[in-house]
Structures are given as C-alpha cells and as structure tokens.
N, CA, C and O atoms as CSV, one atom per row, in Angstrom:
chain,resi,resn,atom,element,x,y,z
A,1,UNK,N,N,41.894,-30.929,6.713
A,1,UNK,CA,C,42.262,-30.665,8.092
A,1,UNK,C,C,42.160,-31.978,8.867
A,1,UNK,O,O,41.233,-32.780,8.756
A,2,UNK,N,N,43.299,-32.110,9.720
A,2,UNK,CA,C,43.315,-33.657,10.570
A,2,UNK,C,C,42.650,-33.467,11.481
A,2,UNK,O,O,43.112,-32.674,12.302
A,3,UNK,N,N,41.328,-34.060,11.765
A,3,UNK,CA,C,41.021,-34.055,13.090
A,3,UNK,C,C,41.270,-34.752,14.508
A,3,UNK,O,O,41.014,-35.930,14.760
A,4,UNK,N,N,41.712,-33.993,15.221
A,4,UNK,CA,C,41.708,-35.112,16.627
A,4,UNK,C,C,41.375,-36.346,17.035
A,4,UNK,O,O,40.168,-36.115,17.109
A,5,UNK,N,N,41.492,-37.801,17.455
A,5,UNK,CA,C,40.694,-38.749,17.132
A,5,UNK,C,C,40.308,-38.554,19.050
A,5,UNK,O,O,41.214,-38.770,19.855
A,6,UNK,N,N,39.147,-38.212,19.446
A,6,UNK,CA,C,38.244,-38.089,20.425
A,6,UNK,C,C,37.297,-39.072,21.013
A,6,UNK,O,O,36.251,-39.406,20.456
A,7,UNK,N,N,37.717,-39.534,22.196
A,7,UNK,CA,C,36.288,-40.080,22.711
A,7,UNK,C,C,35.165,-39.804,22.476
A,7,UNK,O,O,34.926,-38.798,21.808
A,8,UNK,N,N,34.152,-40.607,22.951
A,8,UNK,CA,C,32.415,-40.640,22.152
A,8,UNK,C,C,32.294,-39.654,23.259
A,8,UNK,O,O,31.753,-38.652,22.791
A,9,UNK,N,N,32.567,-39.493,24.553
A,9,UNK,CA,C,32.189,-38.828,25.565
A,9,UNK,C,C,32.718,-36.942,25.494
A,9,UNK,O,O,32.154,-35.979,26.012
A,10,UNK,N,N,33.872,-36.984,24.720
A,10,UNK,CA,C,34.613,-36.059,24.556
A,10,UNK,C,C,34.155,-35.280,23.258
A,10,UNK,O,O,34.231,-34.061,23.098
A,11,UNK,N,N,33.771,-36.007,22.557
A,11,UNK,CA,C,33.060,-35.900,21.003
A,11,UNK,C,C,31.601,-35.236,21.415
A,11,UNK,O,O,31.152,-34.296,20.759
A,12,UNK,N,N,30.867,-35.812,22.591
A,12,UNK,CA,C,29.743,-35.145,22.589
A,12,UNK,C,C,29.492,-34.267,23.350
A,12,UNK,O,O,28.551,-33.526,23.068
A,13,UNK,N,N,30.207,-34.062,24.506
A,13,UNK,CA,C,30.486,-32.623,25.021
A,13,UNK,C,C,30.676,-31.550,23.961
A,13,UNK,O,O,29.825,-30.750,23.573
A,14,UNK,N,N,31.940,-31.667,23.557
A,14,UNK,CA,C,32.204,-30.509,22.036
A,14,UNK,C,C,30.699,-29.903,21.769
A,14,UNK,O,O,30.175,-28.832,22.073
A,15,UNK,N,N,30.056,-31.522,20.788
A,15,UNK,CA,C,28.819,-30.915,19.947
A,15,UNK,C,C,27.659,-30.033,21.067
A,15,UNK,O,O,27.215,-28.923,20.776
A,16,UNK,N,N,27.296,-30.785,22.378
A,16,UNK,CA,C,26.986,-29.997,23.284
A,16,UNK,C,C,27.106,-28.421,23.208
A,16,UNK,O,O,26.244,-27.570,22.986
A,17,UNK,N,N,28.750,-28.292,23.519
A,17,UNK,CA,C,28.980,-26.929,23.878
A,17,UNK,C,C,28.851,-26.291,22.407
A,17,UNK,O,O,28.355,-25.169,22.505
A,18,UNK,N,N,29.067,-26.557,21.397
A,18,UNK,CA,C,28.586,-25.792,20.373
A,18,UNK,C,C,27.217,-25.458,20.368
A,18,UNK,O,O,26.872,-24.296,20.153
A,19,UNK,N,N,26.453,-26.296,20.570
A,19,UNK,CA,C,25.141,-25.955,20.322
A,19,UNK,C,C,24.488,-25.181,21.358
A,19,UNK,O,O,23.349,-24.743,21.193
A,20,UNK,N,N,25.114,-25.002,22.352
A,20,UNK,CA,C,24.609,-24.092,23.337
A,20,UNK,C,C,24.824,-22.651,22.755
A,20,UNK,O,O,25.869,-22.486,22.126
A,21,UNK,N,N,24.095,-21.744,22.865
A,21,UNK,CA,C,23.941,-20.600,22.751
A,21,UNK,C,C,24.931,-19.560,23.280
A,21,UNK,O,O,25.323,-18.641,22.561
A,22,UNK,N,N,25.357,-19.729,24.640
A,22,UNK,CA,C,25.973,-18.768,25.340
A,22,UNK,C,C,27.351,-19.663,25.438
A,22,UNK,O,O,28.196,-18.939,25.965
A,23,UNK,N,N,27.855,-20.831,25.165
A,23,UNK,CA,C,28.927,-21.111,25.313
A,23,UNK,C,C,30.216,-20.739,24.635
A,23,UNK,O,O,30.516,-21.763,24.022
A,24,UNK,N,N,31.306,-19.677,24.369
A,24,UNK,CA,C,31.675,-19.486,23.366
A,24,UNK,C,C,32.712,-20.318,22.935
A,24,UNK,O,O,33.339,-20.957,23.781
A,25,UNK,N,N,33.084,-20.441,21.339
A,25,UNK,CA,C,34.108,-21.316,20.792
A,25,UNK,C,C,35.651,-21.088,21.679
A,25,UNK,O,O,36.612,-21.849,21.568
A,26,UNK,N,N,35.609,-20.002,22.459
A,26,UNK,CA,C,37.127,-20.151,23.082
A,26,UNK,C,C,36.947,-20.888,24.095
A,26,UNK,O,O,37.784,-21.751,24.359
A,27,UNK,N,N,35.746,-20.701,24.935
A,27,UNK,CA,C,35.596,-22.174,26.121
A,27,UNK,C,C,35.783,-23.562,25.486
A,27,UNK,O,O,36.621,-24.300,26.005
A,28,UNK,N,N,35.192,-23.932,24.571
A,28,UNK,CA,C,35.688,-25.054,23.996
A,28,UNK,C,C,36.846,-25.008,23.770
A,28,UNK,O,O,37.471,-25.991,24.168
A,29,UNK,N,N,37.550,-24.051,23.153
A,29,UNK,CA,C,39.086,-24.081,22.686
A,29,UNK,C,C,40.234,-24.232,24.226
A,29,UNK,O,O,41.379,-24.682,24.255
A,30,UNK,N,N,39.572,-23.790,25.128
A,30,UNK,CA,C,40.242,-23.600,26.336
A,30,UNK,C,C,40.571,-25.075,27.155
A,30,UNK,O,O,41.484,-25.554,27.827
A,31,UNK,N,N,39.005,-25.532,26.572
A,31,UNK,CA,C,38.949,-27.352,27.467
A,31,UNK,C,C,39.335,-27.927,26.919
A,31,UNK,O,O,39.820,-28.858,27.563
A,32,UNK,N,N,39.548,-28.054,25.416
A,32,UNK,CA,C,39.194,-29.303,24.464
A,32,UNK,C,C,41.044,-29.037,23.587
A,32,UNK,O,O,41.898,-29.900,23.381
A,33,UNK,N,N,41.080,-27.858,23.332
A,33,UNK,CA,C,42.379,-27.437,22.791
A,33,UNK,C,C,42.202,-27.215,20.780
A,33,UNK,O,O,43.141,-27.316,19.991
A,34,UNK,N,N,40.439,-26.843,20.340
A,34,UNK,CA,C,40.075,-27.339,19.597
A,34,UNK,C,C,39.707,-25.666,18.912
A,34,UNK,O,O,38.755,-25.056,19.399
A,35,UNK,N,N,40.480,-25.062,17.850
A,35,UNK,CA,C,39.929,-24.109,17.312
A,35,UNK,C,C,38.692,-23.965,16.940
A,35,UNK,O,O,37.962,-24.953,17.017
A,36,UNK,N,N,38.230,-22.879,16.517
A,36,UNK,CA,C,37.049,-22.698,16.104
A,36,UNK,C,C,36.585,-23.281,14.896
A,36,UNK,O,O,35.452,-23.763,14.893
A,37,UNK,N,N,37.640,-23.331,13.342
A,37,UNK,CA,C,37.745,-24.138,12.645
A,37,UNK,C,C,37.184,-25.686,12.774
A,37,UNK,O,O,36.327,-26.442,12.318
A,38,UNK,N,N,38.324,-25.622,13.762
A,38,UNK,CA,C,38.105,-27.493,14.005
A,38,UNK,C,C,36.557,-27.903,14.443
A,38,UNK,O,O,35.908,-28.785,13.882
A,39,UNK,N,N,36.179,-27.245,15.347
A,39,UNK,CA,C,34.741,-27.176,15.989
A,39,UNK,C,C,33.443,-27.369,14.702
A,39,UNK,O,O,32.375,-27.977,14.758
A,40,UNK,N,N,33.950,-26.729,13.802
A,40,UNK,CA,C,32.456,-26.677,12.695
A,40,UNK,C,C,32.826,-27.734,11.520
A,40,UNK,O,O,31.983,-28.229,10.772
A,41,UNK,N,N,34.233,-28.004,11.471
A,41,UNK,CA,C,34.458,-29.543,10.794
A,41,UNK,C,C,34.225,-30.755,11.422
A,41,UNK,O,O,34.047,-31.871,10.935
A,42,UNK,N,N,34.261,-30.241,12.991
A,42,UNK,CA,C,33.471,-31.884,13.898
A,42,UNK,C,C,32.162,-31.586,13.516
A,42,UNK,O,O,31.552,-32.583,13.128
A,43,UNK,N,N,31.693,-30.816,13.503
A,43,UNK,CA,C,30.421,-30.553,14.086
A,43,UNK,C,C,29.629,-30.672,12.186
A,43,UNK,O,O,28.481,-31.082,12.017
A,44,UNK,N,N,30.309,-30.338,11.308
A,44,UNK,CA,C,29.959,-30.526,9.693
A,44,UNK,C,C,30.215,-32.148,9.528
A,44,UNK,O,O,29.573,-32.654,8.607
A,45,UNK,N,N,31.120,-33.100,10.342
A,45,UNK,CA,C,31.427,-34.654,10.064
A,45,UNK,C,C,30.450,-35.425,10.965
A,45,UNK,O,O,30.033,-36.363,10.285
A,46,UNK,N,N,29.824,-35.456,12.349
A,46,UNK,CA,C,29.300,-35.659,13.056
A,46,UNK,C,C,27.769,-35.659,12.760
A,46,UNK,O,O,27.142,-36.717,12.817
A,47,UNK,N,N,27.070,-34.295,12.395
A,47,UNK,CA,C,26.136,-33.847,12.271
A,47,UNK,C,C,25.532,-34.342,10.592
A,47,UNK,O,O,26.125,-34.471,9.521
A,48,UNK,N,N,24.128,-34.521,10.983
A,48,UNK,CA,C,23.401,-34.811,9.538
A,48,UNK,C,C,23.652,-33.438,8.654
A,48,UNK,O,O,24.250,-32.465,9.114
A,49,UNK,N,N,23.188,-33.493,7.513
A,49,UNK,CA,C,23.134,-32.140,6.772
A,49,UNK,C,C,22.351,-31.302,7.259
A,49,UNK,O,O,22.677,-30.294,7.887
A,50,UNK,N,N,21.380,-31.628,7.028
A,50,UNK,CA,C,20.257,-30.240,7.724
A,50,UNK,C,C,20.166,-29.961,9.118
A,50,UNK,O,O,19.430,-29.062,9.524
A,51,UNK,N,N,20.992,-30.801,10.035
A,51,UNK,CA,C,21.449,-30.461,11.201
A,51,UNK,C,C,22.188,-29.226,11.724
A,51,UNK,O,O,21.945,-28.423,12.625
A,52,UNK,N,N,23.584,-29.423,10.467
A,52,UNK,CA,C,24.715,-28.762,10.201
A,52,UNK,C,C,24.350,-27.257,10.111
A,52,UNK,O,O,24.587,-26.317,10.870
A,53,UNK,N,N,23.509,-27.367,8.597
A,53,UNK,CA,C,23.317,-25.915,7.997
A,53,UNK,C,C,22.001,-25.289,9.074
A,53,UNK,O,O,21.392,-24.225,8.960
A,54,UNK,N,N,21.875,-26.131,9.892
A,54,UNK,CA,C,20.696,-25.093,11.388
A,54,UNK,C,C,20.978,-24.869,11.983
A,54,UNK,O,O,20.362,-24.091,12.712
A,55,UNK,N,N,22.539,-25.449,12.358
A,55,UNK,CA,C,23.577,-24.803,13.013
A,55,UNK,C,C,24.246,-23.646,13.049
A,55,UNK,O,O,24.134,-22.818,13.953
A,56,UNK,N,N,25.003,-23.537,12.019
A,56,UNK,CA,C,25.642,-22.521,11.136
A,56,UNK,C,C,24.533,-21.557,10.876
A,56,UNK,O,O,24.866,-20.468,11.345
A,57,UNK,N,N,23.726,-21.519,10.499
A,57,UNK,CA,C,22.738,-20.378,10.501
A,57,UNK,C,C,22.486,-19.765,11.740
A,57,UNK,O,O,22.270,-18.555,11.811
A,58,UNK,N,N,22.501,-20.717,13.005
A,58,UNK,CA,C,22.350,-19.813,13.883
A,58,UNK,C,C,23.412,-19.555,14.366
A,58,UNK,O,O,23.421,-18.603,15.147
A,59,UNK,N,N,24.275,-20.037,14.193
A,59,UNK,CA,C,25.735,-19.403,15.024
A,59,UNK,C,C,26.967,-18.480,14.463
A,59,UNK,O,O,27.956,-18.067,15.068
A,60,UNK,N,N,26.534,-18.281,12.975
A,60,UNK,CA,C,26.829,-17.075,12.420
A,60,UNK,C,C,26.568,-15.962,12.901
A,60,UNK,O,O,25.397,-15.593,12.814
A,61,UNK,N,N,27.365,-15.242,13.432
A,61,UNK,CA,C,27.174,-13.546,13.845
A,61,UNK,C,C,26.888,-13.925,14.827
A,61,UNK,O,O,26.706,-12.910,15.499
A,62,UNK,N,N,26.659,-14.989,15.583
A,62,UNK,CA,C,26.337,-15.110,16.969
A,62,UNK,C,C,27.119,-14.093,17.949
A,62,UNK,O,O,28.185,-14.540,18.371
A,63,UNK,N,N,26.721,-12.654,18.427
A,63,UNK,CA,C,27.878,-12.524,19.691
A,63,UNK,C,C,28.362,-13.147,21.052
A,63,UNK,O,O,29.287,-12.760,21.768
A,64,UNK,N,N,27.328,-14.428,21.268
A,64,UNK,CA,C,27.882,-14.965,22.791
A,64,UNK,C,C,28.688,-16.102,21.930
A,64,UNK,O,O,29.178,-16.923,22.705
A,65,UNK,N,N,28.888,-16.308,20.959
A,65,UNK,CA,C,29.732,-17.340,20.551
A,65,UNK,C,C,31.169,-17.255,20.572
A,65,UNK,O,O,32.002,-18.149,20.719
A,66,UNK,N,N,31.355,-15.574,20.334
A,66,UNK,CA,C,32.706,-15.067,20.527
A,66,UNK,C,C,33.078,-14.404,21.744
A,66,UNK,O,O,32.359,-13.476,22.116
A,67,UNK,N,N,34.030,-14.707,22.391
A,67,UNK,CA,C,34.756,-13.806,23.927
A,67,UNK,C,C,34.815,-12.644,23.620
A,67,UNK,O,O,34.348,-11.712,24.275
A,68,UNK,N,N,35.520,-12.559,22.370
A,68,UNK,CA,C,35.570,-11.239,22.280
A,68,UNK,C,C,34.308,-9.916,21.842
A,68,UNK,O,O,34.519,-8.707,21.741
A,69,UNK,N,N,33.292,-10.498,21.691
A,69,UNK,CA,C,32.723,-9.755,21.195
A,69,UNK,C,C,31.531,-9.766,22.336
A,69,UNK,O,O,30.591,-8.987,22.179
A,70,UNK,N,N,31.555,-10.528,23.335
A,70,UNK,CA,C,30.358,-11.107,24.279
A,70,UNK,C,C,30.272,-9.515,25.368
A,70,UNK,O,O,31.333,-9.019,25.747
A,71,UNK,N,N,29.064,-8.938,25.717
A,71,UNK,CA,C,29.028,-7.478,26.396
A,71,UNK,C,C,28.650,-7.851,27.887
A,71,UNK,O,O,28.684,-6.871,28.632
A,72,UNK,N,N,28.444,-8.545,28.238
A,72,UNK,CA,C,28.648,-8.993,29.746
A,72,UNK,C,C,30.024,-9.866,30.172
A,72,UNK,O,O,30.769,-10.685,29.633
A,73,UNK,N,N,29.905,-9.205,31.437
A,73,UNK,CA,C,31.009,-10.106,32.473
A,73,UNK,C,C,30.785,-10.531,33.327
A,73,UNK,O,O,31.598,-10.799,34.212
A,74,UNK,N,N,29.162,-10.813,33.361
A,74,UNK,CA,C,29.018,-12.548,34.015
A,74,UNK,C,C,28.766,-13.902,33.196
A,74,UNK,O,O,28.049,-13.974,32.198
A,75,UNK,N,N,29.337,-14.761,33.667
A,75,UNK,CA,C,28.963,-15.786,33.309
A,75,UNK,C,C,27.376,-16.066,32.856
A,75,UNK,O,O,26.467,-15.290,33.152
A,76,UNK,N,N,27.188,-17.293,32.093
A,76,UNK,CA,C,25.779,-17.132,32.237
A,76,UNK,C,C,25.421,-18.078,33.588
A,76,UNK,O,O,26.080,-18.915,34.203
A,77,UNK,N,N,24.363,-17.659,33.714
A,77,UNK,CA,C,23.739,-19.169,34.752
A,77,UNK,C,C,23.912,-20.160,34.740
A,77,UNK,O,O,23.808,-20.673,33.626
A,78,UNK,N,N,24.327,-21.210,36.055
A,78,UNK,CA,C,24.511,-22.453,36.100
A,78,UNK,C,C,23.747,-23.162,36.770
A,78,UNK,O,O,23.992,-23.168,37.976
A,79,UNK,N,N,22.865,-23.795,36.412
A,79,UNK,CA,C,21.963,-24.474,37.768
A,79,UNK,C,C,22.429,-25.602,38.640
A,79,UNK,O,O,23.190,-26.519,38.331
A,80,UNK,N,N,21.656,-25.298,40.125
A,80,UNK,CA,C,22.420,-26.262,41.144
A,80,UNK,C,C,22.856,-27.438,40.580
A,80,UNK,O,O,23.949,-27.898,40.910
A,81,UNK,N,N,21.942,-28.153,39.534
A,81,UNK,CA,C,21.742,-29.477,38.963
A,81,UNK,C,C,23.055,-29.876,38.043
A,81,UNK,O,O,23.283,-31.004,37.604
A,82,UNK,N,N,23.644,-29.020,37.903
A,82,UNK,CA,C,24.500,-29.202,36.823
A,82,UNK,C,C,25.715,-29.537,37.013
A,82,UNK,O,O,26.260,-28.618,37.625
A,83,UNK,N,N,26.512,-30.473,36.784
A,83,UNK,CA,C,27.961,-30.764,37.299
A,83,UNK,C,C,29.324,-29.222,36.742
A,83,UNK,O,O,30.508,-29.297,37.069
C-alpha cells in the first residue's frame, strides 16, 4: 500500500488522533483523507514494535473508534485549553 508522503506535523497529529481513545478513524479520515487501513500502516511504519501491538490491542473492538458503532451524540469534551 502507497502511503501518502506527510508532513512531520501532519504525521503526528494522525498518530495523536489514533491514539486517542474517543477519536474515531472517520475523523481522521474526514481531516486527513486517510482510511482506516492507511491509519494502522502509518501507525505499524512510524511506531516501534511493542508500541504498535499496544496499540492494536487496544483499539481492536474499540466502539468509540468507529462512527458507526459510537452510542452517544455528543461529542466528547474539549477543554478551553485546546485549539
């Protein structure tokens, strides 16, 4: 799979929003234009090994990871602090 060639700034947002808990892969897909696929091959090229697979362990079956499967319709919290 070809990946995108991405800024360092653009590159670490992504890994960011993956690793957040409540962010799901279609918000990334929405900003970035970056399937879900693509997301865990940056995030499998980027990331050390045992980084990777602590990843993937937790974001398997994750339901806030998916839109579709997420049971609220609020957003999560944003603090004042946050751009």
């Amino acid at each position: 799979m070809k990946l995108p060639d991405l800024n360092s700034r653009s590159l670490d947002r992504i890994i960011e929003m993956a690793w957040e808990d409540r962010t799901p892969f279609g918000a990334i897909e929405a900003q970035f234009g970056l399937s879900e696929d693509r997301v865990i091959a940056i995030m499998r090229r980027e990331l050390k090994a045992s980084s990777f697979r602590m990843w993937r362990k937790r974001v398997s079956g994750r339901k806030t990871k998916h839109l579709a499967k997420r049971k609220f319709v609020e957003g999560r919290f944003k603090s004042q602090n946050q751009k």
